[in-house]
N, C-alpha and C positions, 0 to 999 in steps of 0.2 A: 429484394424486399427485406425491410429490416425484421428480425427477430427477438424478439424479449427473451431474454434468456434469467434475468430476477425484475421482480415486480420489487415494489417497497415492501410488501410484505414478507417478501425471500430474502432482500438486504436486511431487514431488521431481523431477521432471524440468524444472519450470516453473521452479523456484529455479537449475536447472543452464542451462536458456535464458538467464533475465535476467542469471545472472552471466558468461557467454558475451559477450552482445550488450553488455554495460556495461566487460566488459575489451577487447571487440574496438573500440569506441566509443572507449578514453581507451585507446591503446596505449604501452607501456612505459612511461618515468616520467610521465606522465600521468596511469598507473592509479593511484599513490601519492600525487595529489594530489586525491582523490576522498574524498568523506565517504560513509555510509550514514546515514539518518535516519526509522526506521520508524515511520508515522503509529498512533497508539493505538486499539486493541489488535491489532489482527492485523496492521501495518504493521512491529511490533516483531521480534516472532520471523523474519519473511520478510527482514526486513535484517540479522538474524543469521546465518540460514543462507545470504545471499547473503555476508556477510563470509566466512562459513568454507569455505565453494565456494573463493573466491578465493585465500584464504590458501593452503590445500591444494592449489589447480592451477597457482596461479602466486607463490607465496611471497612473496604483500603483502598486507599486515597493512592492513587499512581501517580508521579510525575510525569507531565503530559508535555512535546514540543514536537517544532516542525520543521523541516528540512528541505531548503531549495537547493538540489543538484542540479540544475540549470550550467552552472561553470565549468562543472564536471563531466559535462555528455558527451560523447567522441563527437556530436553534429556540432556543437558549439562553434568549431572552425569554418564549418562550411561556408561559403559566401552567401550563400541563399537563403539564412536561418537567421530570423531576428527571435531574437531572448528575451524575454520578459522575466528581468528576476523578482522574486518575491522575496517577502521577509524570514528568512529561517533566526528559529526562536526557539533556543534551548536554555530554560533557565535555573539547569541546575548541573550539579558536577554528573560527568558517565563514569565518573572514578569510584569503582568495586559494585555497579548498578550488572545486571542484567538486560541490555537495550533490545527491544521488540519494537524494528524497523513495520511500520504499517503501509501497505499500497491497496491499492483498489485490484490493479491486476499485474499478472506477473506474466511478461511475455519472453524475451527474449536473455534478459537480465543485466542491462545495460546499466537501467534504471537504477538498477541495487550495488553495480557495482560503482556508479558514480553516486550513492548514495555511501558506500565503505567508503571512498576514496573522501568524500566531503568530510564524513565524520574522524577520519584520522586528522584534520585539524585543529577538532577539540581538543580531543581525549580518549585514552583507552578504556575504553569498558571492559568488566569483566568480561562479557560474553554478549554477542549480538546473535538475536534470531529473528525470523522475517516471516513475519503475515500477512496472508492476503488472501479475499474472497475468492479470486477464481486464477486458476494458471490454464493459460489458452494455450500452452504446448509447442512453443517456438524458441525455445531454448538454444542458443547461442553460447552461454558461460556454461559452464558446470558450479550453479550457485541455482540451490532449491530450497525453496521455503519448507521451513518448518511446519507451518499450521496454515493449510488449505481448506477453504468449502469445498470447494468444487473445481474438478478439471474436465477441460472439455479440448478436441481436438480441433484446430483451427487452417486454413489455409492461410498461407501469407500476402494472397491476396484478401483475405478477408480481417475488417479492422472490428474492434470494441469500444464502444463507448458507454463508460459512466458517465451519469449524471446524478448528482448528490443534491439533498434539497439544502445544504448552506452554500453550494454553488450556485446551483439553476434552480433550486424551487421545486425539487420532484426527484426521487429514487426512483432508476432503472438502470439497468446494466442492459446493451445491445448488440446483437452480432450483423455487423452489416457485409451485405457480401459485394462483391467488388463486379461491376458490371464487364461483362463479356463483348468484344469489340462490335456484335452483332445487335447488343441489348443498348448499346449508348445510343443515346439520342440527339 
C-alpha cells in the first residue's frame, strides 16, 4: 500500500527549507555568486522554485539550469535500458559560481555522481553542493548532500516516487513498498 510521505503542502514547505538553509549557508554577496542546477527531471522544476523563494525573499536573481545525466549512468550500457535524453541547459559560465546541484531525492548516489561527471564537461566551478528534499538512506558513494528536509530509512525493495506539478500536475512524494511473493497477484 502506497504511503504519502509529503503532500504539496510539505513540498512547498520543503522548497521554502532548502532555500532558507542555501541563503543562510552563502550569506549576503555570496548568495549572488551561487548557481542553481536541477538534475533531470524533477531536479529542474525544484531549482526553479528554489530560484524564485529567493528572488521573492531576498531580491537575488540566481542563475537557474538543467542537467540530463542520462549518458552518464553506469545503466546507460545495459541492453535493456532505453534513454530518453532531455535538454540540459546551462546558460551561464560555473567559472568562480558556487553550483547547488538540485534533486528531488537522494538514494544511492549514482545520480550525483553522473551528474559531477556531466558537469566536468563544462566547467569548473568554484565549489559544488547538493540539495535535496529527502535522502531515503541507500547510499552506495560516500557523496552526501549538504542541505536535506528530510531522511527517512528505506528498504531496497522499496521504491519513491515524486511527482511534481510541472511534471504530472500534482506534488507528492511516495513510498511504495514492494509486494511479498505471497502478496502478488
Amino acid at each position: 500500500m502506497p504511503k504519502t510521505i509529503f503532500t504539496e503542502i510539505d513540498i512547498a514547505r520543503a522548497i521554502s527549507v532548502l532555500a532558507e538553509r542555501i541563503a543562510a549557508a552563502h550569506p549576503g554577496p555570496a548568495l549572488k555568486n551561487c548557481a542553481l542546477i536541477g538534475i533531470l527531471p524533477r531536479g529542474a522544476p525544484i531549482a526553479k522554485r528554489i530560484a524564485h523563494y529567493i528572488q521573492k525573499t531576498y531580491n537575488v536573481t540566481l542563475p537557474v539550469g538543467q542537467l540530463d545525466v542520462s549518458l552518464y549512468r553506469d545503466n546507460f550500457l545495459r541492453k535493456d535500458t532505453y534513454v530518453t535524453l532531455e535538454e540540459t541547459d546551462i546558460p551561464f559560465s560555473l567559472k568562480h559560481k558556487t553550483l547547488i546541484l538540485l534533486n528531488d531525492i537522494f538514494c544511492e548516489g549514482k545520480g550525483v555522481r553522473a551528474a559531477l561527471n556531466t558537469l566536468m564537461d563544462y566547467d569548473s566551478p568554484e565549489r559544488i553542493e547538493l540539495a535535496v528534499i529527502l535522502d531515503v538512506g541507500q547510499r552506495k558513494l560516500p557523496i552526501y548532500p549538504d542541505y536535506v528536509v528530510e531522511k527517512i530509512a528505506t528498504h531496497e525493495t522499496e521504491t519513491v516516487e515524486t511527482k511534481l506539478f510541472e511534471i504530472n500536475g500534482e506534488d507528492s512524494i511516495t513510498l511504495i513498498e514492494a509486494l511479498s511473493s505471497t502478496q502478488k497477484v
